[in-house]
N, CA, C and O of each residue as an XYZ file, in Angstrom:
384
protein
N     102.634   -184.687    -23.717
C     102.519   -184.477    -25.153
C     102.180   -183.023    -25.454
O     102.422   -182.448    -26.515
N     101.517   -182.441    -24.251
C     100.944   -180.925    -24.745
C     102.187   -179.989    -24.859
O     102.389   -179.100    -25.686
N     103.104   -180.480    -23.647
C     103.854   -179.336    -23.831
C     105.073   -179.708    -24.814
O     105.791   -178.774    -25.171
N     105.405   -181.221    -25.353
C     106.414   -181.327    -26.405
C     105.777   -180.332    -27.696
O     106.453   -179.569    -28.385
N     104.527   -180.530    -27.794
C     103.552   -179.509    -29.157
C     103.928   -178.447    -29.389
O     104.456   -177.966    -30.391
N     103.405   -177.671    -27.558
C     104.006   -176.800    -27.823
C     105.468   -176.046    -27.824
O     105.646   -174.912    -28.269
N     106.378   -176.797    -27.303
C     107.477   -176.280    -27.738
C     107.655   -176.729    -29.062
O     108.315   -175.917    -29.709
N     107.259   -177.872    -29.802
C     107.383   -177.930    -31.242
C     107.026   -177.065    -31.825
O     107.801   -176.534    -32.620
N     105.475   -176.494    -31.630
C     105.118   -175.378    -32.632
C     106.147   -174.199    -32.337
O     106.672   -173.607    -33.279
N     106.371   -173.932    -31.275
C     106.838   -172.186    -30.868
C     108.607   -172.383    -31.683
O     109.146   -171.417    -32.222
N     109.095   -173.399    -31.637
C     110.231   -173.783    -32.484
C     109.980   -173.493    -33.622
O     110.490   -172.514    -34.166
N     108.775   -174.636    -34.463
C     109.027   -173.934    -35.847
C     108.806   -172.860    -36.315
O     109.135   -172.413    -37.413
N     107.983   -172.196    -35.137
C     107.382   -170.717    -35.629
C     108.471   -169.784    -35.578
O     108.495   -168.773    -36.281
N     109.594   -170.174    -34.565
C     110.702   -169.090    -34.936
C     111.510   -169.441    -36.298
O     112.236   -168.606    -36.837
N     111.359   -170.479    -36.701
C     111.977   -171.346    -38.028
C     111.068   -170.092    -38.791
O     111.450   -168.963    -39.100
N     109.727   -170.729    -38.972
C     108.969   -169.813    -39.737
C     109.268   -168.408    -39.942
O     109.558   -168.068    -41.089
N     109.245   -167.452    -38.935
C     109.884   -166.183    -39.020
C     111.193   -166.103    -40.057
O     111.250   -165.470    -41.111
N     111.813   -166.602    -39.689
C     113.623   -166.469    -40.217
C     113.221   -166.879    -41.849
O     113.390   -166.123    -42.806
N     112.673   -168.213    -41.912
C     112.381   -168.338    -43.691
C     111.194   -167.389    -44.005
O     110.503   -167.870    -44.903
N     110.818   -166.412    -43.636
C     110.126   -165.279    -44.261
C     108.374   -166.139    -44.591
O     107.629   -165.941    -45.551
N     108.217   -166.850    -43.696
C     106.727   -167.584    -44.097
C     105.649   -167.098    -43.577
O     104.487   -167.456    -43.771
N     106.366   -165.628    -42.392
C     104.593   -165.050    -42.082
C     104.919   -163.988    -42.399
O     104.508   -163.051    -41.713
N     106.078   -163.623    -43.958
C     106.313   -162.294    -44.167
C     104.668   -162.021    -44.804
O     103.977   -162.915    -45.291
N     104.291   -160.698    -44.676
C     103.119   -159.933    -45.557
C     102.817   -160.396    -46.569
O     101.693   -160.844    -46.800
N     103.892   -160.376    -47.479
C     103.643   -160.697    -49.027
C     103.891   -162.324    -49.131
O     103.838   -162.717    -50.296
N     104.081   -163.074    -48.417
C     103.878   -164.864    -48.731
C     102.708   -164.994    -48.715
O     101.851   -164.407    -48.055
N     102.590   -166.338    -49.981
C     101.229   -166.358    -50.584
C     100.455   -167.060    -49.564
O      99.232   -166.919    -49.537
N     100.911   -167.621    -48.930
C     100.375   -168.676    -47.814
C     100.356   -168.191    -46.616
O      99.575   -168.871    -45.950
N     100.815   -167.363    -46.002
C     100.877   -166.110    -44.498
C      99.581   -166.833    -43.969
O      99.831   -167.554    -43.002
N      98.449   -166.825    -44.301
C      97.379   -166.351    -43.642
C      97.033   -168.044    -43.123
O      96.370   -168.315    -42.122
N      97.577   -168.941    -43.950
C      97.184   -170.584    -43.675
C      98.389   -171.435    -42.925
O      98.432   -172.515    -42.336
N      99.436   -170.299    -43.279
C     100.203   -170.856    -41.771
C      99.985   -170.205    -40.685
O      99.945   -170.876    -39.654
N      99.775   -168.688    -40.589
C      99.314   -168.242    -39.185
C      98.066   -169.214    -38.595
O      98.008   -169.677    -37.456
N      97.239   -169.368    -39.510
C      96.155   -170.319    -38.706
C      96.254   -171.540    -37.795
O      95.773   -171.926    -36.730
N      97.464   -172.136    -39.118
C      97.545   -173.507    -38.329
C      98.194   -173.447    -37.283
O      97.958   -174.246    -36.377
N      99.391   -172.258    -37.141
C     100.078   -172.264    -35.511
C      99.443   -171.956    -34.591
O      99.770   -172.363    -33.476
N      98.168   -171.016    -34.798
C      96.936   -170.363    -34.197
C      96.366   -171.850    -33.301
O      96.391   -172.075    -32.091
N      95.938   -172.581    -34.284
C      95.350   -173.934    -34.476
C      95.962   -174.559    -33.668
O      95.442   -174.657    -32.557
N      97.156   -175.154    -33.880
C      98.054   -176.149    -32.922
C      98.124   -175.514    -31.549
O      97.962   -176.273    -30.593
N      98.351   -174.185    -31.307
C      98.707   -173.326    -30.245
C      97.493   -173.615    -29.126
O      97.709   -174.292    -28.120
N      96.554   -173.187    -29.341
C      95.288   -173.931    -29.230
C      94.928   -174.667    -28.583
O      94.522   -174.524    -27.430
N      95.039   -175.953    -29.438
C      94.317   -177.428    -29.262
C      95.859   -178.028    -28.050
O      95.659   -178.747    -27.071
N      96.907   -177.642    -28.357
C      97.913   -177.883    -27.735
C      97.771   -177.325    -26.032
O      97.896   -178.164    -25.140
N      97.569   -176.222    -25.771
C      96.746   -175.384    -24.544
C      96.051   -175.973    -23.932
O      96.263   -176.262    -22.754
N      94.929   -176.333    -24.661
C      93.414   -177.075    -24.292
C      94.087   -178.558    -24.245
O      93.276   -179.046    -25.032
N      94.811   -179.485    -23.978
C      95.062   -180.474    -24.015
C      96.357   -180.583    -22.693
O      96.798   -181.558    -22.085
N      96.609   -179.434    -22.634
C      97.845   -179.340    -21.632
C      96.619   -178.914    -20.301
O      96.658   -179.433    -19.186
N      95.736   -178.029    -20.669
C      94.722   -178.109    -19.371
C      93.837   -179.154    -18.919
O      93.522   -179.294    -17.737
N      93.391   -179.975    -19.978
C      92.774   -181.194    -19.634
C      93.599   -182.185    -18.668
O      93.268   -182.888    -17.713
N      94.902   -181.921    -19.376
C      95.755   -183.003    -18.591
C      95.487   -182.897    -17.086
O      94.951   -183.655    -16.277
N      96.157   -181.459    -16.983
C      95.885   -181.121    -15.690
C      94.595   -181.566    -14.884
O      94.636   -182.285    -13.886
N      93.688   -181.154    -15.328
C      92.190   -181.256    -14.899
C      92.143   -183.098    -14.593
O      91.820   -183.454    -13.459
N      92.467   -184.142    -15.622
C      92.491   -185.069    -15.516
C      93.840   -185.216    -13.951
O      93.888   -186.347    -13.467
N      94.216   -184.791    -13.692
C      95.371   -185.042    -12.446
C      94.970   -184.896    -11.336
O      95.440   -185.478    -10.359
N      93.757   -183.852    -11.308
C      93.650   -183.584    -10.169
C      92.230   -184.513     -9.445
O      91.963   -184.805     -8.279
N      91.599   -184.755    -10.622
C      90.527   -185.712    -10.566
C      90.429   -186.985    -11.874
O      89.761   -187.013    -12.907
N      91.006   -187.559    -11.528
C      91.146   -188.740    -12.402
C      90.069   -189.676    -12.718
O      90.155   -190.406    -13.705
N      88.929   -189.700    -11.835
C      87.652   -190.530    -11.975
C      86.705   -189.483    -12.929
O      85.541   -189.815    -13.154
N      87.247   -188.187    -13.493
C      85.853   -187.368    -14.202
C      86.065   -188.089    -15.369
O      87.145   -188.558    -15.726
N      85.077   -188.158    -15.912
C      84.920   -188.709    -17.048
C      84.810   -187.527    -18.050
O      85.433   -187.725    -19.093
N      84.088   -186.220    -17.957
C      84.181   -184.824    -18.667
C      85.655   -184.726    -19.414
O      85.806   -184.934    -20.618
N      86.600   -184.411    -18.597
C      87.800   -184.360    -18.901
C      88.447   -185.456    -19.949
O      89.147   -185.120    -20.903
N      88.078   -186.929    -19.600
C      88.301   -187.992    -20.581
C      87.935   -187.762    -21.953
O      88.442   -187.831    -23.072
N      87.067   -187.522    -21.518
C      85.949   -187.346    -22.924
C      86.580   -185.778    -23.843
O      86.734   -185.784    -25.064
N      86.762   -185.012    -23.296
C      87.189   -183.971    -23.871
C      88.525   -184.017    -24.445
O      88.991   -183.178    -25.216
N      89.232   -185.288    -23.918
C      90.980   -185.347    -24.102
C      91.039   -185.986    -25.434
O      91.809   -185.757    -26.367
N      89.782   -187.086    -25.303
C      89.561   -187.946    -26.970
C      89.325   -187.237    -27.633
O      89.925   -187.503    -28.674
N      88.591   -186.116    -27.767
C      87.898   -185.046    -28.696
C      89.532   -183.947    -29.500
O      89.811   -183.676    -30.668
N      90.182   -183.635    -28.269
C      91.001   -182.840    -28.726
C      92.374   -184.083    -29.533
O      92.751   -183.907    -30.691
N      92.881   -185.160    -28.714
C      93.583   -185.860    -29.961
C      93.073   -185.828    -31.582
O      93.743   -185.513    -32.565
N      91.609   -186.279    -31.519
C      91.300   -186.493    -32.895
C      91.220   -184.711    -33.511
O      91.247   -184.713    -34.742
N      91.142   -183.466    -32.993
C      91.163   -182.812    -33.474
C      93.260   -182.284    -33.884
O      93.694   -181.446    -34.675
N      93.976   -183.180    -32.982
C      94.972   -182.159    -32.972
C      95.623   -183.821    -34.497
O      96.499   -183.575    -35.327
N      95.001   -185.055    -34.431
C      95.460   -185.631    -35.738
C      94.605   -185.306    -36.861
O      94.763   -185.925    -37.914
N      93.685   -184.376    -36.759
C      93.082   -183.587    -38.300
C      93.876   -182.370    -38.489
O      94.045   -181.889    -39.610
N      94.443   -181.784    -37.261
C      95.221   -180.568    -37.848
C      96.315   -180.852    -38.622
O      96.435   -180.244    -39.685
N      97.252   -181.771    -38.245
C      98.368   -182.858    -38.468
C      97.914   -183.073    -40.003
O      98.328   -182.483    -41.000
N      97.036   -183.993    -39.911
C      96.576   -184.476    -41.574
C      96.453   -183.309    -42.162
O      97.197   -183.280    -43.143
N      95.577   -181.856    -41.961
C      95.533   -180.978    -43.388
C      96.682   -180.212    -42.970
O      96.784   -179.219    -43.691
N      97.852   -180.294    -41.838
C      99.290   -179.432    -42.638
C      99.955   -179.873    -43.444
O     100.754   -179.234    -44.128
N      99.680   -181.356    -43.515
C     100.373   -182.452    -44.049
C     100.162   -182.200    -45.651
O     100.946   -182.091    -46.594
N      98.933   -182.165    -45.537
C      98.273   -181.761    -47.194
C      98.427   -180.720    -47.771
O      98.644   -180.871    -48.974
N      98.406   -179.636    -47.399
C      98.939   -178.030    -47.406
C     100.120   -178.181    -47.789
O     100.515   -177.517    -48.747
N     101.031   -179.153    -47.091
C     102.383   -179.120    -47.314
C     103.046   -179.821    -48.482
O     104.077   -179.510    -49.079
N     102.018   -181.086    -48.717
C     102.634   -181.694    -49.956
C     101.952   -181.446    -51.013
O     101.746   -182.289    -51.887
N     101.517   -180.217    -51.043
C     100.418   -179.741    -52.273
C      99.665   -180.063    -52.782
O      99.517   -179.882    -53.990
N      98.388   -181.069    -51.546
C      97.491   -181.768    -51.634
C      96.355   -180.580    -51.643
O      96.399   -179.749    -50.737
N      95.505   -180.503    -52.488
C      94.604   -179.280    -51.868
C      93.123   -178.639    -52.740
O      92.078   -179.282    -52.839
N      93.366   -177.125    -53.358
C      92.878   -176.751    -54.459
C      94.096   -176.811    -55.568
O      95.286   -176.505    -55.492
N      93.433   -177.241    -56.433
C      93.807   -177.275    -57.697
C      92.991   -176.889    -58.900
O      91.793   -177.110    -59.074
N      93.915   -176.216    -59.779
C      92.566   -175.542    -60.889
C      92.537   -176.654    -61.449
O      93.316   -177.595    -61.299
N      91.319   -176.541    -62.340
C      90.312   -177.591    -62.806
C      91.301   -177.958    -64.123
O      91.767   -177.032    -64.786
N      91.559   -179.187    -64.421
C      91.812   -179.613    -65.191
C      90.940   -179.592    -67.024
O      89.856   -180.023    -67.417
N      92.398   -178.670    -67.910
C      91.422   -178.725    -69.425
C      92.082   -179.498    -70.025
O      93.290   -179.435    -70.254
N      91.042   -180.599    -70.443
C      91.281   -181.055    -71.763
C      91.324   -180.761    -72.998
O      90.305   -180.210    -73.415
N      92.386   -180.983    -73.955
C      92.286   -180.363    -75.703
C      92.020   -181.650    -76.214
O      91.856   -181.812    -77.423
């Protein structure tokens, strides 16, 4: 799974480039660099656990750290998700 991620992310990130989404002036640059930052990451740290889990399969450290990084890599998932469908800040609603 670590390394489908990361060839998923490094894919869309060349997507990203070409539609101009980490140009300078996009309003959002700085919250998509993060999240590829983010996925890049947790995706890494999950491709080394694996490993670590291979070579010793009875540690429990490694287990424990592999649960930690799923639930972090399905919160990254959930707020691109939200980012993306313009779930987020919103100015405050006026009533007349």
């Amino acid at each position: 799974m670590a390394l489908a991620g990361l060839l998923g992310t490094s894919r869309l990130r060349r997507r990203g480039i070409r539609a101009g989404t980490f140009a300078r002036d996009f309003p959002k640059r700085n919250s998509n660099l993060a999240f590829v930052a983010v996925a890049v990451s947790i995706y890494s740290i999950q491709l080394i656990l694996a490993l670590a889990l291979l070579l010793n399969s009875q540690s429990a450290g490694p287990t424990r750290a592999t649960t930690f990084v799923i639930v972090a890599l399905f919160v990254s998932a959930l707020g691109r998700a939200w980012v993306v469908a313009g779930i987020g800040r919103r100015s405050p609603r006026v009533d007349h």
